[in-house]
N, C-alpha and C positions, 0 to 999 in steps of 0.2 A: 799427338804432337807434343812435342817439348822444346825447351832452350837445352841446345848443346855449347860447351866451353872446351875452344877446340885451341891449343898451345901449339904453337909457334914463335920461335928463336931470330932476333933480327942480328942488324949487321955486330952487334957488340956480342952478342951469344946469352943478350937477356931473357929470358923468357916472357912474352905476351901473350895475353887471354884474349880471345877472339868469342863473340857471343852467337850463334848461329839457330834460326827455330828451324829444326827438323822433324821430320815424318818418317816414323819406319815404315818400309815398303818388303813385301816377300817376293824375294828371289825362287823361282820355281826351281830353274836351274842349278844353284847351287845349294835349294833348299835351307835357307840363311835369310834372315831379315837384316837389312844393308839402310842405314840410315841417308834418307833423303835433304838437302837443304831446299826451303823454303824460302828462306831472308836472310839476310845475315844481316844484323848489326853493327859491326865494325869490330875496333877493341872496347876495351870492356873499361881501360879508364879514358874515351874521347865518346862511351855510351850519350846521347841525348836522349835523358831521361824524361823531360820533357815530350818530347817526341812519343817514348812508349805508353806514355800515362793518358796520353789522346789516343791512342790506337788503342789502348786497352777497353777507355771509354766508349771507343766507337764500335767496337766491336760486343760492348754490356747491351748496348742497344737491344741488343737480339735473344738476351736473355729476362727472363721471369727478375722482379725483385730481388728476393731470396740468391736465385745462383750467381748477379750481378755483384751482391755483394762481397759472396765468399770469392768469385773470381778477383775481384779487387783486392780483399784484404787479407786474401788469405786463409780466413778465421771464419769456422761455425756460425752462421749467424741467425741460428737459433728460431728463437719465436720472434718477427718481423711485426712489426705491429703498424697496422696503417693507421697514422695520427692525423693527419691533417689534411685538405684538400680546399684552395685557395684558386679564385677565379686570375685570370692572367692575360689574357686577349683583350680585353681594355687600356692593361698597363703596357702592352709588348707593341699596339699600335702607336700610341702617345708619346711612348720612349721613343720610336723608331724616328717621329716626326720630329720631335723636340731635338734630336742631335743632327737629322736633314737641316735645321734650320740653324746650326751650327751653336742653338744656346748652351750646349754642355761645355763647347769650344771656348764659348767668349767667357762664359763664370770660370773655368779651368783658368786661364788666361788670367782674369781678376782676381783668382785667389790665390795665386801664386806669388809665394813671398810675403805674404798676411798669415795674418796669426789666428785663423780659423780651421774650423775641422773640415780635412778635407771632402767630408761626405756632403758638404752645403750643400754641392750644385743637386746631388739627390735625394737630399730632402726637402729641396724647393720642386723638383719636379713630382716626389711624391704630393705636394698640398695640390699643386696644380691639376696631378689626376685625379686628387680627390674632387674636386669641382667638378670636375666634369663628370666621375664617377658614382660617388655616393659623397655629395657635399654634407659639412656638417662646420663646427668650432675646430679651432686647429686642437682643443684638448681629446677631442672624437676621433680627429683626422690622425691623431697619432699612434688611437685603439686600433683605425681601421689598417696602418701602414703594419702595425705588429703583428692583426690576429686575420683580415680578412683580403688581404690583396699580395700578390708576388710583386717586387720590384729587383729589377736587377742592381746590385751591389746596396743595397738598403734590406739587411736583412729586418732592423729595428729601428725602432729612434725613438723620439721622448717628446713630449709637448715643449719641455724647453729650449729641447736644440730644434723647434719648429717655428717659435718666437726672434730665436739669435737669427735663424735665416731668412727669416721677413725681414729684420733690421738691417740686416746684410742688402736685400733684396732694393732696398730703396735707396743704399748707397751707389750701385750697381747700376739704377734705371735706366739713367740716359744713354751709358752705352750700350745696354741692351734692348731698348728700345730702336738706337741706331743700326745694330746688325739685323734685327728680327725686320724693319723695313725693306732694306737692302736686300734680303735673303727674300722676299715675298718678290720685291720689284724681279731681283736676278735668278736665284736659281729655281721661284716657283713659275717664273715667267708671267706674273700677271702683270696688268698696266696701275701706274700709279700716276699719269695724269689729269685721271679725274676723281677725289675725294669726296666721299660726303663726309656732313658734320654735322653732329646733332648733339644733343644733353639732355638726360635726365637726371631726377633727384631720387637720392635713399633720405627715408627719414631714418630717426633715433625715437626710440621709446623711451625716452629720459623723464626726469622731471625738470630739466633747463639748457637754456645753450651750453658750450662752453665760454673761457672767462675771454673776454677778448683781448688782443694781444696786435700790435703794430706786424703790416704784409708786407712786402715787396709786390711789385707788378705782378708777379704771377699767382699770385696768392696765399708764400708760403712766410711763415712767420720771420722777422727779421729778430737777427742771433742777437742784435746790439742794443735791439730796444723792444723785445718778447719781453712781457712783464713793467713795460712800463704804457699804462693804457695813455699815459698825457701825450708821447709821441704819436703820430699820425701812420700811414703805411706811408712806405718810400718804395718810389719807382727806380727801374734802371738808372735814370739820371739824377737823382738825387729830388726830385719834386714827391709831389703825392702823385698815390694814387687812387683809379676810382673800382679798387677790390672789392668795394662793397656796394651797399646803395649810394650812402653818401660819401665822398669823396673826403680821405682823410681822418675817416675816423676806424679805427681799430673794431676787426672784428672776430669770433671766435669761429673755430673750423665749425664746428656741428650748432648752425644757429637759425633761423627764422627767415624763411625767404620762401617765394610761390613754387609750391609743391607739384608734381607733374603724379604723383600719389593721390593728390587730394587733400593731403594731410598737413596743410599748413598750420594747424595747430601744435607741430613738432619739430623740433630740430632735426636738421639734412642738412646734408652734402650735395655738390651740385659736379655731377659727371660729365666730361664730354669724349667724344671717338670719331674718330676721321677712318672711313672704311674703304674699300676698294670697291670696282664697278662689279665686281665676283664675289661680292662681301666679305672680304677679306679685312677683320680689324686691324692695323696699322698703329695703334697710337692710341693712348687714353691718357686722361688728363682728368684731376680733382681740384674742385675750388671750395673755400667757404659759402653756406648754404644759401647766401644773399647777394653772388656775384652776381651783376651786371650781364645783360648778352654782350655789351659792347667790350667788356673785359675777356670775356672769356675769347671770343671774336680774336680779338688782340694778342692774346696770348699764342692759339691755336696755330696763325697766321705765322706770328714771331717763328715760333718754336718748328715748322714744316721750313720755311726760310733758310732756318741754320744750315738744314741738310743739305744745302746747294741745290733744289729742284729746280729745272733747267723751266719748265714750265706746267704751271696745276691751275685746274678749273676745279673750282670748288662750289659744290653742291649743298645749299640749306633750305629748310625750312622758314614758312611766314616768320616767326620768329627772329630771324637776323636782317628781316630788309630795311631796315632803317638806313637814314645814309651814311650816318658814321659808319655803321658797318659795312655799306657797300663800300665806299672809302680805302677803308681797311684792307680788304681784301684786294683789292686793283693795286694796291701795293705791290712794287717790285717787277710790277709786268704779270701780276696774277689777274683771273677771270672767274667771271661767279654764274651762277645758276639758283635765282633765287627766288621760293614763291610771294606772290601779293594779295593780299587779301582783298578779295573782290567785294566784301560787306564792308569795306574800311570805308569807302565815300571818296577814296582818296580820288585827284584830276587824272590818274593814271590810269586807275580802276572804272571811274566812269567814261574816259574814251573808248578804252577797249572795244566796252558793250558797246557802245555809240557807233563804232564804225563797221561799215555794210563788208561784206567780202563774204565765200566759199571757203569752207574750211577743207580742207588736206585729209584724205584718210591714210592713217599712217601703221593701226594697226588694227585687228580684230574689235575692239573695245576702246580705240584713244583716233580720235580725228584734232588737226591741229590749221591754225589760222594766226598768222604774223601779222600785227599792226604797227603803225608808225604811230609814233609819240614823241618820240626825243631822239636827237641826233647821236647820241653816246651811247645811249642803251638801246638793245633789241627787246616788243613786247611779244611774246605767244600767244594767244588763250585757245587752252584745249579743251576739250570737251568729249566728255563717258557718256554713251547713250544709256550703258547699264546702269552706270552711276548716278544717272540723272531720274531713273526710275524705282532706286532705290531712296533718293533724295526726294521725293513725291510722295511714297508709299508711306517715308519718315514723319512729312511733314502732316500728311493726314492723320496718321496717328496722335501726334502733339495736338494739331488743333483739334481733334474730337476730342482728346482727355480735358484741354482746355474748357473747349464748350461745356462737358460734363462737372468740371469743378464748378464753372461761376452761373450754370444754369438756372440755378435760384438766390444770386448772391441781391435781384433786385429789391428780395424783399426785406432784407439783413438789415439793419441799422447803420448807420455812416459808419461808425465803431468796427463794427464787427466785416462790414467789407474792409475797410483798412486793415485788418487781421488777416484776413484771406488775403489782400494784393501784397502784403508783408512774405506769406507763404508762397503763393506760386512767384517772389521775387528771387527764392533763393535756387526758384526751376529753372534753369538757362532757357532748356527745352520749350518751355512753357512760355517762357517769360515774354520773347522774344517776340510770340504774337497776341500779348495781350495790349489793351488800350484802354487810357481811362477816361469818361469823359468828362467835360467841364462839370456835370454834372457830380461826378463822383460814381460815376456807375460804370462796372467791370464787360468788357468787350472783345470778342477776336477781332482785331487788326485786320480788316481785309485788304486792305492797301498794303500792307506788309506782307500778307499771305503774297497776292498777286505779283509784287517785286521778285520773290522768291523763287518764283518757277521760272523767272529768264536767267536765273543762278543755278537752277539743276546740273549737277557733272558740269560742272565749266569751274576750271580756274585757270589764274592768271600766273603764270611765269616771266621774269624779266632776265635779262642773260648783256653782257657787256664783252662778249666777244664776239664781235662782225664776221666771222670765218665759217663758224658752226651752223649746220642748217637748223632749220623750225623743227624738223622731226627729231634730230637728236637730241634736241634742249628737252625737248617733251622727252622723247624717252631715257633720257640722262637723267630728269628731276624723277620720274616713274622710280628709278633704282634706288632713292631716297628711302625704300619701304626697307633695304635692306639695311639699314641702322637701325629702323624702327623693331624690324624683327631681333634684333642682334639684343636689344633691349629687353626685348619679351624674353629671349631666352637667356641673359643673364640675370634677369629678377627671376625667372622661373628654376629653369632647368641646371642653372649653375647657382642659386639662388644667393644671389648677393647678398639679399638681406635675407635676416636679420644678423647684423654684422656684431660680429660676439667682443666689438674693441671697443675701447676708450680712451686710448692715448692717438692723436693724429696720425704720425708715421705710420702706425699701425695699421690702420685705416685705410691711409695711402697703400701698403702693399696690399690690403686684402685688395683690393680696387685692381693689383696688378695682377695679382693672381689670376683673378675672373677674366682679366683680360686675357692672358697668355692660354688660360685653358678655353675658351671662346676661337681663340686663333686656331687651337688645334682642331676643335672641332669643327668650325667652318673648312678648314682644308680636308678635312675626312668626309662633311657633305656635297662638299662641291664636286672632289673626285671618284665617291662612290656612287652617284646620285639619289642617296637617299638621306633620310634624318638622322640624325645621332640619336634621338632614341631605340633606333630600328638596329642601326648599328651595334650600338652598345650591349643593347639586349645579346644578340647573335653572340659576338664576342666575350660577353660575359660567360656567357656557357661550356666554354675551353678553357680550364683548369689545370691543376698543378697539384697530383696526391703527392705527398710525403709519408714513408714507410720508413722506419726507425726500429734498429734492434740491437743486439749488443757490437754486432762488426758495424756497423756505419750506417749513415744516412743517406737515403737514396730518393729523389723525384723524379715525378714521372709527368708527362704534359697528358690527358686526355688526346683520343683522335681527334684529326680533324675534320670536320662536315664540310661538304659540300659550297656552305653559303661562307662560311668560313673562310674555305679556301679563295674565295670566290672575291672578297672581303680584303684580301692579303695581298691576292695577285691585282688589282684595282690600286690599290695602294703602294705597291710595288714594297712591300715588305716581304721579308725572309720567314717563313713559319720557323717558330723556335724547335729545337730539337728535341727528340725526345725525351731522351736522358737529361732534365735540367743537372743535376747535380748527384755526383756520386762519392761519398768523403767516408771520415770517421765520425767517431758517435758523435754528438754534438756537444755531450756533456765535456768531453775531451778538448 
């Protein structure tokens, strides 16, 4: 086969080039080889060059390295050296997801007519894969975008255009926060009128807080009075507010407040995430490390409000039942879901147990029982047979270790028991059934023990929406476990800490990062139905050689397996082509 250039004269008597691929074919009859047309082209100056350089390519497809090159360039291409081979089925899913959800859309959009490089939107999507990928410091994450992952239109980058796109990235927030909702609610189809909300803490390995400095209500430093500690925080309306513990007084982002780590001896930040029923994260939010629940409550509440939600039931932990926060929440025509601590003594707590009724089997492992208390609120208490016997199994263990610590403390000196009830004070475990008596002499509690087993697997849920049955309240609060999880695997698997910053904004985006790359991977567990570790692994393993010689650069994707495929079609992604890339030398 060849291009033949076939002349022809139009109406002025000019001469036009015609580009045609033909095949010679042997004439028996005339004993002559008669050149066939294949395609024709058109003319030669209205060629869509464009057009042939795709056909070219698609057609390299089917050839070795080596002859794809010379077909392309022309040119000898000699000794072909394979230089590199880069894993790409992690980043090729991620991508795919990240522009579903239209975030390459809305940063295009926002960075248009700004004086930034237009590669931000994919350099923030590369940090984002890193999280999910091979987390590490954005100075690591720059080694890994250069030397160990493929990204489409990021061939490189730098740790400092990874810093200018975090800064970017927190300019950005709230409208991408607004679309990435909306796209969850609409085109992933899941329900967002039932939220959970939860928080936990990252410490700091410092040797101090930072310096403190006047909030706003939501807890971010005010521009007019940052640096002047005599001013208080100011709220929306110009009052104080209560950012911190105490009301009014200035505090620093990374400073001293009850650890959900353990590590109250260190400066942290205090997180929070509003999830969906499919654990779909939605929303995250950072406060200084001494916020209030009732603040963050407030905030959380505010900030879902703005979106115009037509109506949300919102889902927390023992943690927010106080009344200001139920308060809070019933704001607006809002409804809650929220547990009570059944050890609190509270009149709520001990009606419950108090009143006679048949509990509801609702599932394999959760039975449920509706009491009357109050006319405004609805009570549940439900009750794990399994749970009840894991909480038995628990409590025997504590009080034998118990017995076994103070078995001989009667013979100890007043001194030296006070030493020992100092140490099992700081046991929660322990603590809870010990007793001392008037005497001074160390005891298991068995009146404590025995309360204990009518508390086995039972807790208590309260709900302020009259419309919802008892089973759903139980199994709505049940799906609480999926914040809890969301947490496990962003301190783990996405590994938030140890967080390599020290300036706040900073901090703020790494926060969003882990968020955005957690969304991606909950939408790959939920529709694959497996882990993202399982995932990832598979996907890691479909690669991208690169072969470099003196005519050009050429890649190539590895096959695809089975689980692979398997992987892509669940996901509804396109498998990348074979031929990633077919050009000139690179030095060129």
């Amino acid at each position: 086969m060849h291009v033949r250039v076939a002349t022809r004269r139009n109406k002025d008597g000019a001469a036009v080039r015609y580009l045609q691929l033909t095949h010679n074919e042997w004439d028996p009859a005339t004993k002559t080889s008669r050149p066939k047309v294949l395609h024709s082209f058109g003319r030669e100056d209205q060629l869509d060059r464009d057009a042939i350089k795709r056909l070219v390519a698609s057609l390299s497809r089917l050839l070795d390295p080596a002859t794809a090159l010379r077909t392309s360039s022309g040119a000898d291409p000699g000794d072909l050296a394979f230089t590199s081979s880069r894993p790409v089925g992690g980043t090729l899913v991620l991508d795919a997801l990240w522009r579903r959800l239209g975030i390459d859309t809305v940063m295009a959009r926002l960075l248009d007519g700004c004086k930034r490089d237009p590669r931000t939107e994919r350099v923030l999507f590369a940090l984002v894969a890193n999280r999910a990928l091979e987390p590490g410091s954005k100075l690591a994450a720059a080694g890994w975008i250069n030397r160990r992952c493929h990204i489409d239109g990021l061939p490189e980058t730098s740790d400092d255009a990874c810093y200018r796109a975090m800064d970017w990235l927190l300019e950005i927030a709230p409208d991408l926060e607004r679309e990435v909702f909306w796209q969850v609610a609409t085109l992933l189809d899941h329900e967002v009128d039932l939220l959970f909300f939860d928080t936990t803490s990252t410490y700091f390995e410092t040797e101090g807080p930072d310096d403190p400095v006047a909030r706003d209500a939501h807890g971010r430093p005010v521009p007019d009075l940052a640096g002047d500690p005599a001013s208080g925080p100011v709220g929306d309306d110009g009052t104080g507010t209560a950012g911190g513990d105490t009301a009014g007084d200035p505090v620093g982002f990374r400073t001293y407040g009850k650890s959900k780590d353990s590590r109250d001896d260190l400066p942290q930040v205090v997180i929070g995430m509003a999830v969906t029923r499919a654990g779909i994260p939605v929303r995250v939010w950072c406060w200084p490390g001494n916020t209030t629940d009732s603040a963050l409550i407030r905030q959380a509440r505010a900030d879902m409000r703005d979106w115009t939600l037509a109506r949300v039931m919102w889902v927390a932990d023992r943690g927010f039942s106080s009344a200001q926060n139920r308060r809070e929440l019933r704001r607006g025509g809002g409804h809650y879901i929220i547990g009570e601590k059944l050890r609190s003594g509270s009149a709520e707590a001990t009606a419950a147990l108090s009143r006679p009724g048949r509990y509801q089997h609702v599932r394999d492992n959760l039975q449920v029982k509706e009491v009357r208390i109050a006319d405004d609120e609805r009570f549940v208490l439900c009750f794990n047979p399994e749970q009840a016997e894991r909480d038995a199994a628990l409590r025997e263990v504590m009080t034998g270790k118990l017995a076994a610590l103070i078995a001989a403390s009667d013979r100890l000196t007043a001194e030296k028991r006070a030493e020992l009830r100092g140490r099992i004070s700081t046991m929660p475990g322990l603590n809870r059934y010990l007793r001392t008596t008037p005497g001074g002499l160390l005891r298991v509690d068995k009146k404590k023990v025995t309360s204990e087993t009518h508390l086995d697997g039972k807790y208590l849920l309260r709900c302020s929406d009259p419309t919802i049955s008892a089973e759903d309240i139980a199994l709505g609060y049940k799906q609480l476990l999926q914040v809890e999880r969301g947490w496990r695997d962003m301190k783990t698997t996405l590994e938030l800490r140890p967080v390599y910053h020290r300036l706040e904004d900073r901090i703020r985006a790494h926060v969003i990062l882990c968020w955005l790359a957690l969304l991606l991977v909950r939408i790959v567990e939920t529709t694959t139905g497996r882990t993202w570790n399982q995932v990832r692994d598979d996907l890691q393993e479909l690669h991208v050689g690169t072969f470099e010689g003196p005519a050009g650069t050429f890649r190539q994707r590895t096959e695809l397996t089975t689980t692979q495929r398997d992987i892509l079609g669940k996901l509804v992604v396109n498998a990348p082509k074979k031929i990633i890339e077919l050009g000139p030398p690179a030095t060129s």
